[in-house]
Every structure is written in structure tokens, then in C-alpha cells.
C-alpha positions as CSV (number, residue, x, y, z in Angstrom):
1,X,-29.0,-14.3,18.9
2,X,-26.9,-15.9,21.2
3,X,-23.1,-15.4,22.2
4,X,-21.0,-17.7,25.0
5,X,-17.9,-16.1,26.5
6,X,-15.6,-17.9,28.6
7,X,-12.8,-15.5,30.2
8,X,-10.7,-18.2,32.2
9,X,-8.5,-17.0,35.2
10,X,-8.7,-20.5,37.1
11,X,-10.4,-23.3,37.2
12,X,-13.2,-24.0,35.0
13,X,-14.6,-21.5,32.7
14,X,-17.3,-18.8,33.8
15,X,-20.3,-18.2,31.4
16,X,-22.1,-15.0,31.0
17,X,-25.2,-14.0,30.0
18,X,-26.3,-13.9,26.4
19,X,-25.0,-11.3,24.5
20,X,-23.7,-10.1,20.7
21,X,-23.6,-12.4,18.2
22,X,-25.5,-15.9,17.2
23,X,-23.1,-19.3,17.8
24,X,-19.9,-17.7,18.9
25,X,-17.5,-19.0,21.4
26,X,-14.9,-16.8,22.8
27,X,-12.2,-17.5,25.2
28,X,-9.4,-15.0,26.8
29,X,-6.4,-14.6,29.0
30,X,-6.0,-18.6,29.0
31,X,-7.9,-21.6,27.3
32,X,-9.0,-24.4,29.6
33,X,-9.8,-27.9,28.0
34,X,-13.5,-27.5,28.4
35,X,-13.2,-24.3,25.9
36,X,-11.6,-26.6,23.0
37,X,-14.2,-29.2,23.5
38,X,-16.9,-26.7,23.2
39,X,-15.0,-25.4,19.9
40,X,-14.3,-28.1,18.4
41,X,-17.5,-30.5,19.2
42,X,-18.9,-33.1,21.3
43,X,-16.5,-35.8,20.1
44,X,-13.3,-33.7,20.2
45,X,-11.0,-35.7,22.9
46,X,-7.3,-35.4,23.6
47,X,-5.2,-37.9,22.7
48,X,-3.0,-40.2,25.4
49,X,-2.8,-36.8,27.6
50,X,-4.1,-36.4,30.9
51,X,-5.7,-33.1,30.7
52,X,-8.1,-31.9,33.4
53,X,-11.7,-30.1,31.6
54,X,-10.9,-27.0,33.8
55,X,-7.1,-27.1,33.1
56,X,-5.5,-24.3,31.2
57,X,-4.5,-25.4,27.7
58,X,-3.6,-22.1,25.9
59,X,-2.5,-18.7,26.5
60,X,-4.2,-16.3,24.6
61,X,-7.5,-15.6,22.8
62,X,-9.6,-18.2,20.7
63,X,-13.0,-17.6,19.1
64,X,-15.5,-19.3,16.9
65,X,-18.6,-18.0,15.2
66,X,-21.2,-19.3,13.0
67,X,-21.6,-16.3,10.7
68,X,-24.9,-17.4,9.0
69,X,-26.1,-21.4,7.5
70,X,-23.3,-22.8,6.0
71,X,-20.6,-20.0,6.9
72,X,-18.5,-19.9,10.1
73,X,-15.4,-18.7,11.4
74,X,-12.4,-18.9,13.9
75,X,-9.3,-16.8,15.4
76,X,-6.6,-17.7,17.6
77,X,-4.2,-15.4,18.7
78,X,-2.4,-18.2,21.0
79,X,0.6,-20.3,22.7
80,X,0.4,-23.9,23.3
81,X,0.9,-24.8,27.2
82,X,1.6,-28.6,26.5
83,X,3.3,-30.9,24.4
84,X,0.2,-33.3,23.2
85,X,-2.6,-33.5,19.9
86,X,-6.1,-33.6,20.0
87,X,-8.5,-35.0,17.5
88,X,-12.3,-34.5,16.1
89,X,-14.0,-34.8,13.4
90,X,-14.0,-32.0,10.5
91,X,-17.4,-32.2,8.5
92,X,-18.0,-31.2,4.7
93,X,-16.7,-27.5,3.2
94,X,-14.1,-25.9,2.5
95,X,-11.4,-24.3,4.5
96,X,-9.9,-21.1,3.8
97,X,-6.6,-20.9,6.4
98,X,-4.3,-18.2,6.4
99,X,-1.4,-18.3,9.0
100,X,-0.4,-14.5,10.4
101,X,2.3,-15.8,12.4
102,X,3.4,-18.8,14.2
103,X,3.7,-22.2,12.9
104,X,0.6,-24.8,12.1
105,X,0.9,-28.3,12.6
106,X,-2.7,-30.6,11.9
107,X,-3.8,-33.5,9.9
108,X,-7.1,-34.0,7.3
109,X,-7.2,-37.8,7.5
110,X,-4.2,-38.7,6.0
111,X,-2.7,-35.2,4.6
112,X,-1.1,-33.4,7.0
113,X,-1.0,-29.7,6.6
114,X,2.2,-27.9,8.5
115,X,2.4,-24.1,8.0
116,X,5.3,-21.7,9.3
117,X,5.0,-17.9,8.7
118,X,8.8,-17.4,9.8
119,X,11.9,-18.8,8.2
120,X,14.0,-19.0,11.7
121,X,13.1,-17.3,15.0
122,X,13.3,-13.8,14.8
123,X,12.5,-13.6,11.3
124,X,9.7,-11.3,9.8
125,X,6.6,-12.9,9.5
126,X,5.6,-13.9,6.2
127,X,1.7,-15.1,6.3
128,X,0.6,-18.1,4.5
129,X,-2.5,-19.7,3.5
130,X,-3.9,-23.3,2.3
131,X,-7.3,-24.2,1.7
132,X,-8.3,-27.6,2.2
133,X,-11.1,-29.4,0.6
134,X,-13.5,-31.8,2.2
135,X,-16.3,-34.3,0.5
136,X,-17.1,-36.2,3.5
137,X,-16.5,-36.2,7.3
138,X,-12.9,-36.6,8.6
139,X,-10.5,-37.4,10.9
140,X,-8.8,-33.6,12.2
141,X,-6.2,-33.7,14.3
142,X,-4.0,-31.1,16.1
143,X,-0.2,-31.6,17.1
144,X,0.3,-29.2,20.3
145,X,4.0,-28.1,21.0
146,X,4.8,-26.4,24.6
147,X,5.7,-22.9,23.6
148,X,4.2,-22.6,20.3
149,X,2.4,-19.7,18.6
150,X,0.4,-19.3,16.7
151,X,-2.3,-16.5,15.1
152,X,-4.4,-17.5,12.2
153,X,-8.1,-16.8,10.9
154,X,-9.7,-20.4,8.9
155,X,-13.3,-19.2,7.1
156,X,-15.2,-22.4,6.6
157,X,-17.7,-22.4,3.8
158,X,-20.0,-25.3,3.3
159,X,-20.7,-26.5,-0.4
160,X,-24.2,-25.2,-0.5
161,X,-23.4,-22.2,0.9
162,X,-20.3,-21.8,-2.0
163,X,-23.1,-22.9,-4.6
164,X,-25.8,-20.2,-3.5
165,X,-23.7,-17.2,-4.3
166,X,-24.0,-17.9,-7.7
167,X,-22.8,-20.2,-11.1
168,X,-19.2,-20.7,-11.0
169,X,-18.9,-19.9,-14.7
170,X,-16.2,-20.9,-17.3
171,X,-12.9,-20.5,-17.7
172,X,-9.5,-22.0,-16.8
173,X,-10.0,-20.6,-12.6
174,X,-13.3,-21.7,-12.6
175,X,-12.7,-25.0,-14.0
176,X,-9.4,-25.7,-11.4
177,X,-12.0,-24.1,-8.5
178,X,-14.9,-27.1,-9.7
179,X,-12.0,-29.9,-9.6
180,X,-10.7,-28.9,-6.8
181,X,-14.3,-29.0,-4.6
182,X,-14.5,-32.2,-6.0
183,X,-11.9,-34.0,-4.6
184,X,-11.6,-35.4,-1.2
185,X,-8.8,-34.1,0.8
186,X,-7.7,-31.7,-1.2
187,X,-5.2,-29.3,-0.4
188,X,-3.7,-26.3,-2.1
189,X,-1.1,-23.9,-0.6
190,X,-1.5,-20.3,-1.8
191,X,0.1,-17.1,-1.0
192,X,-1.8,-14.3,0.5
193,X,-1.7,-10.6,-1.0
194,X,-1.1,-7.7,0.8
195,X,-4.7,-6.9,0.7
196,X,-6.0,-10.5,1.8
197,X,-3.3,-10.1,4.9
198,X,-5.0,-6.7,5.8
199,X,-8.6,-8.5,5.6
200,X,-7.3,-11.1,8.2
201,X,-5.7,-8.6,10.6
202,X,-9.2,-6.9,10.9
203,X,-10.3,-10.0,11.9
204,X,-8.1,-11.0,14.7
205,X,-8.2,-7.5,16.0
206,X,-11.9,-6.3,14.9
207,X,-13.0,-2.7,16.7
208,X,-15.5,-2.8,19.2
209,X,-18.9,-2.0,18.1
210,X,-22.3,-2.5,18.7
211,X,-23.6,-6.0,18.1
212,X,-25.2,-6.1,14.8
213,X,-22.4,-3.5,13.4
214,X,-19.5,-6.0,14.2
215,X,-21.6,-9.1,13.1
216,X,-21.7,-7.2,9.5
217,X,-18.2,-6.1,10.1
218,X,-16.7,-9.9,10.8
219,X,-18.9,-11.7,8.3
220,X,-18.4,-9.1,5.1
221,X,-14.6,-9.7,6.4
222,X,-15.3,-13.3,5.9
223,X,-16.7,-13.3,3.0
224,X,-14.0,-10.7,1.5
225,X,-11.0,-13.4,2.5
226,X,-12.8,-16.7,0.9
227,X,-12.9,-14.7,-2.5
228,X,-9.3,-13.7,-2.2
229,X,-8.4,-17.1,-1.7
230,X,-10.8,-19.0,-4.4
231,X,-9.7,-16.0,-6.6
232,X,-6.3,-17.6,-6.6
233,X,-7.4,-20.3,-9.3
234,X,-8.0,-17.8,-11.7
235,X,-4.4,-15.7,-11.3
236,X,-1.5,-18.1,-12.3
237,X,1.3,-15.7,-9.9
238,X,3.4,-13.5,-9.9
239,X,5.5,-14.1,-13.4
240,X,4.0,-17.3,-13.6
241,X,1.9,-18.5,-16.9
242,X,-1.7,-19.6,-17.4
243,X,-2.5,-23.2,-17.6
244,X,-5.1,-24.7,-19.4
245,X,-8.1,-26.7,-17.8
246,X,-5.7,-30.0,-19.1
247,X,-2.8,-29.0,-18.1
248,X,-3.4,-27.9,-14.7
249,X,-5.0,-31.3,-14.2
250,X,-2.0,-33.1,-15.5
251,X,0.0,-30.8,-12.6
252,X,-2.5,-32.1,-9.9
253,X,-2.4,-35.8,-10.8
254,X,1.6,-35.6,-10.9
255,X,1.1,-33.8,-7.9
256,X,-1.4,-36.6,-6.0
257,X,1.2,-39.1,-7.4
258,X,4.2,-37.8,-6.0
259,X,2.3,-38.1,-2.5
260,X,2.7,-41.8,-2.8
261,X,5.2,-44.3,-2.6
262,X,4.8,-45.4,-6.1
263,X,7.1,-42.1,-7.6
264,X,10.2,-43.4,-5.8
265,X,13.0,-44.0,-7.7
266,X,11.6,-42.2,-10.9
267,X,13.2,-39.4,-13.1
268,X,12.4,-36.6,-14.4
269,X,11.9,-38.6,-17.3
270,X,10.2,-41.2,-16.3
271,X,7.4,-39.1,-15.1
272,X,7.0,-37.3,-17.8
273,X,6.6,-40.0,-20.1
274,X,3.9,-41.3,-17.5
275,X,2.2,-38.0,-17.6
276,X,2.5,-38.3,-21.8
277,X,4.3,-34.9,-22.2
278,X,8.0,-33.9,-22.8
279,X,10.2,-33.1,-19.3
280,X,10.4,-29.4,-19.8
281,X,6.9,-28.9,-20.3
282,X,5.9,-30.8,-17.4
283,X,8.5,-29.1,-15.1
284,X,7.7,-25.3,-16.2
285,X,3.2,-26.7,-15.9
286,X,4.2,-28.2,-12.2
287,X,6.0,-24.8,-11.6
288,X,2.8,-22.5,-13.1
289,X,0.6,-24.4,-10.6
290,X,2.1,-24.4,-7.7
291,X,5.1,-22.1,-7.3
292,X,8.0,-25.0,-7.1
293,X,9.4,-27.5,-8.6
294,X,8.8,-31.2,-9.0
295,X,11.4,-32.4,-7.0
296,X,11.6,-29.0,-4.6
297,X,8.0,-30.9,-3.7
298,X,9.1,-34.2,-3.7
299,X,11.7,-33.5,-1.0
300,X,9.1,-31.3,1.0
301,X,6.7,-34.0,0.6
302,X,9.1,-36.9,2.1
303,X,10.5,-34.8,4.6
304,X,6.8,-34.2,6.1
305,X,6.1,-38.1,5.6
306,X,9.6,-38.4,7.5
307,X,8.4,-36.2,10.0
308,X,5.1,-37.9,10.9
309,X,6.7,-40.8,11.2
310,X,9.2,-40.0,13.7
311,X,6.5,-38.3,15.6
312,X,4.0,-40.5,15.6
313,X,5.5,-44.0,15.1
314,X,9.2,-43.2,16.6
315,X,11.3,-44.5,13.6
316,X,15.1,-44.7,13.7
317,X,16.8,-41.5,12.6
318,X,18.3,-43.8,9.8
319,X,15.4,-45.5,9.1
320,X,13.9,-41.7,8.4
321,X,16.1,-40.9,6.3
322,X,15.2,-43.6,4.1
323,X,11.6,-43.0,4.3
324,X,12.5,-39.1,3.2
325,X,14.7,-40.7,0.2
326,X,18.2,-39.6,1.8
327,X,21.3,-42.5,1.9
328,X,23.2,-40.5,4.4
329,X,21.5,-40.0,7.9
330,X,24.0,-37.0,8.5
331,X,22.7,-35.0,5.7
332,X,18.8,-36.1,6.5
333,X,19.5,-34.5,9.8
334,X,20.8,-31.4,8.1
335,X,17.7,-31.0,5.8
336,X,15.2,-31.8,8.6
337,X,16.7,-29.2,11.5
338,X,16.8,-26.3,8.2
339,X,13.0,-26.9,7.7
340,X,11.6,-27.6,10.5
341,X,14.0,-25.9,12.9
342,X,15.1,-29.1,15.4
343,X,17.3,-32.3,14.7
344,X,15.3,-35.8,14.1
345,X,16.7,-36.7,17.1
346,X,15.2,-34.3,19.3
347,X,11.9,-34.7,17.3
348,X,11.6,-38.6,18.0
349,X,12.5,-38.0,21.4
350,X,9.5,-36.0,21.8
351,X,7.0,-38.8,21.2
């Protein structure tokens, strides 16, 4: 067994001796630079920011542990100190992600996930979750914003460990879980239960015990959230009903579609007859599978597309607003600072 611990008061981190459990990186009080690097792996780098390896990077706690082969976890329970964004790579599996509180702001290649477990400051937190599917190696990167919280548990899973617990069966869940594996970059948004809320907060704050008793205590925890979450494609929701194997892959390809260019301009209609069903039916299959409308998602979806590119490529508010499908800048700015909390002004002004 091995365990690093870096508790950072100045300076670069100080390591101590070996101690509780196999592969696990923890990091209190503040986070320099050097502690993300040695999370997040050799290649991890920051991106057009001058960051010293010793400098402080985050208050709070972050931790990482490889559970067993194939199985591995981390916490944060953290504040951003800097405006910047960081990038590695993310390998193979699948990612289980369930935001406590705080916002979440990162990118999969080109799908960019950006999570928020309050409405407006002040509000209750509502926890989320997503899990994100990987094939093959990819590009991860991290937005930072100064003042930003965050606390969140993500349970990574690797394919053969997922395939060693057992036959995925039949049935309409098991079906949607196999297709979703399958595909690259895939990303589903799910909300947590009760229960699976509980099973995180044991995480972030786990008991102190001795070492093998909070190993078994933090990986059976592990476990127990990943089949919460994979259990999702086998309940359809709250007042929601079933879909078949078919038409929960039509929802998905309307879905993948409407994250492209090619849907502008279309109705209703329109996609329907391109998905070979009538309106209605497509609307209430769309709804069953993910909890919203089509065109509720279309708007999120171009006002995340709008966002990026403001952030990352300093567009025009007006030329935003186009991008996010709006004729009138005035209400684009309206829509933007209700979801994301700030103008589009203040966000390109950021970059």
C-alpha cells in the first residue's frame, strides 16, 4: 500500500511517509500547482497562465484514489484562487460525476459539460450528476473562475472493470446502458436520488478509521454510487414513461443532431419527419429520455455553444447571439445572465 499526502501551508508541498491506502493523493488547507499535476498526470499543464509549481491554486481539500484495477476515485471540497483552465488528457471509462454544490465548468474534446447545483446565489443546493462516456483518450480541460466552488465526487470505472461484474443482460436499461458505452463522447445528465446524494456525502466527508476499514468504507461507497447512476437507464423518471430500445435511440440521434449546426432553422416538423415519426410522439420520446423538451435543449445547447465561444474565441455580443439562434442581442443578454448568472459582456471580457 501506498498513500501521498500533501498538506500545503506555503510554498511547495511537504510529503509524508507512506501511510493508508494504495494510489491516493490528498491535498488540504490550499492546493498548489504541483498537487494538480500530480492528480491529474504527467502531461497536465496550464494553459496561457503563469502559475508557479509551489503556488497555491485552490482553497480547500482535493483527493484521488485508485480504489482497485480499473476503479478510482476523486473529491473536491474546493474554491478556485485564479481565473485560468488547465488541460490533460482523460483515458478510456466511464465517469460517474455528481455535483454537491458549486458550479462545474470542463470540456471532453469537443462536449463541454457545465453543471450548477444552485439556481442563483443563495439558493438551496440541488445536486446534479452526468456521466460521461469515453472510447478513446481525450482532450479534458478545466475552466477555473476566481471565487468559484465547488464539491463533487466523479467514480471512474474502466470498461473491463464495468464488464467483470457481470453480463449486462436484456432489457430496455440494459440495452440504452450498452449504446451508451459505445459511443465516444457520450454524455448523459441524470438526477441523483436522495439516497445516491447520501452515498456521495459519505464520501466527501468519510469517518476516520483504520486503514483497511476506510479503504472498504470508500470503495463499497464507490461502487454503491456507479450503480445508482447506471441504474438510471433502467428507471424512465419520475412520471415519465418507458421507452423502447428504438425509441430511446431515435431520442439520442435527435439528440446528437441537435448538437450540430445542421438543425438550425428546422421545426418541429421538419425533425420529426427526418426522424420518420409524427411531432407529438417525438416530443413526449425526447421528453421520456431526457427530462426536457426538444427545443428547451436546443436553446440550452446554443446558449453553451454561445458561451464557449465568447470565452474562448471572444466573439461579439451580437455575433453570440446569432450563434445561440437569438435576432435581438438585448434579449440574448437576458437569457445568458438568467442561466449562467453574468452578462455576455462581462463574460467576453474575461477572456
Amino acid at each position: 500500500m501506498f498513500h501521498e499526502t500533501a498538506r500545503v501551508r506555503a510554498g511547495r508541498p511537504r510529503m509524508r511517509a507512506p501511510g493508508r491506502f494504495p494510489g491516493a493523493i490528498v491535498a488540504g488547507a490550499t492546493v498548489t500547482g504541483d498537487d494538480v499535476a500530480r492528480l491529474a498526470g504527467a502531461d497536465h499543464h496550464f494553459l496561457a497562465t503563469d502559475i508557479a509549481p509551489g503556488q497555491p491554486v485552490l482553497a480547500g481539500r482535493l483527493t484521488a484514489q485508485a480504489l482497485r484495477p480499473g476503479l478510482g476515485m476523486h473529491c473536491a471540497d474546493v474554491n478556485d484562487l485564479h481565473d485560468m483552465r488547465t488541460r490533460a488528457t482523460a483515458e478510456p471509462g466511464l465517469r460517474v460525476l455528481l455535483l454537491l454544490d458549486g458550479c462545474v465548468d470542463v470540456s471532453f474534446g469537443s462536449r463541454r459539460v457545465s453543471l450548477s447545483a444552485r439556481a442563483a446565489p443563495g439558493d438551496t443546493p440541488q445536486p446534479v450528476g452526468a456521466l460521461i462516456g469515453l472510447t478513446r483518450p481525450e482532450v479534458f480541460e478545466r475552466r477555473w473562475r476566481q471565487g468559484a466552488y465547488e464539491r463533487k465526487v466523479v467514480v471512474t470505472v474502466s470498461a473491463g472493470w464495468l464488464a467483470s461484474c457481470g453480463p449486462s443482460g436484456e432489457g430496455e436499461g440494459s440495452a440504452a446502458l450498452r449504446a451508451f458505452m459505445s459511443r465516444h463522447l457520450a454524455i448523459e445528465h441524470w438526477q441523483p436520488s436522495p439516497r445516491t446524494i447520501a452515498i456521495a456525502e459519505q464520501i466527501v466527508r468519510a469517518p476516520a478509521m483504520p486503514p483497511l476499514l476506510q479503504h472498504l468504507f470508500l470503495e463499497s461507497r464507490a461502487i454503491e454510487l456507479v450503480s445508482e447512476a447506471l441504474g438510471s437507464f433502467d428507471r424512465p423518471g419520475p412520471g415519465r414513461p418507458a421507452l423502447s430500445p428504438r425509441e430511446y435511440r431515435r431520442a439520442r440521434d435527435l439528440r446528437d443532431f441537435l448538437d450540430g449546426d445542421a438543425c438550425d432553422g428546422l421545426t418541429l416538423g421538419e425533425l420529426a419527419r427526418r426522424a420518420g415519426v409524427n411531432a407529438n410522439s417525438l416530443q413526449r420520446q425526447f421528453r421520456a429520455a431526457f427530462g426536457t423538451t426538444i427545443f428547451e435543449y436546443l436553446r440550452e445547447s446554443r446558449l453553451q455553444r454561445a458561451r464557449a465561444a465568447l470565452e474562448s474565441r471572444g466573439l461579439s455580443v451580437a455575433e453570440a447571439a446569432r450563434l445561440a439562434g437569438y435576432t435581438s442581442p438585448a434579449n440574448f443578454a437576458t437569457a445568458y445572465k438568467r442561466r449562467f448568472g453574468l452578462s455576455p459582456k462581462v463574460a467576453r471580457a474575461r477572456v
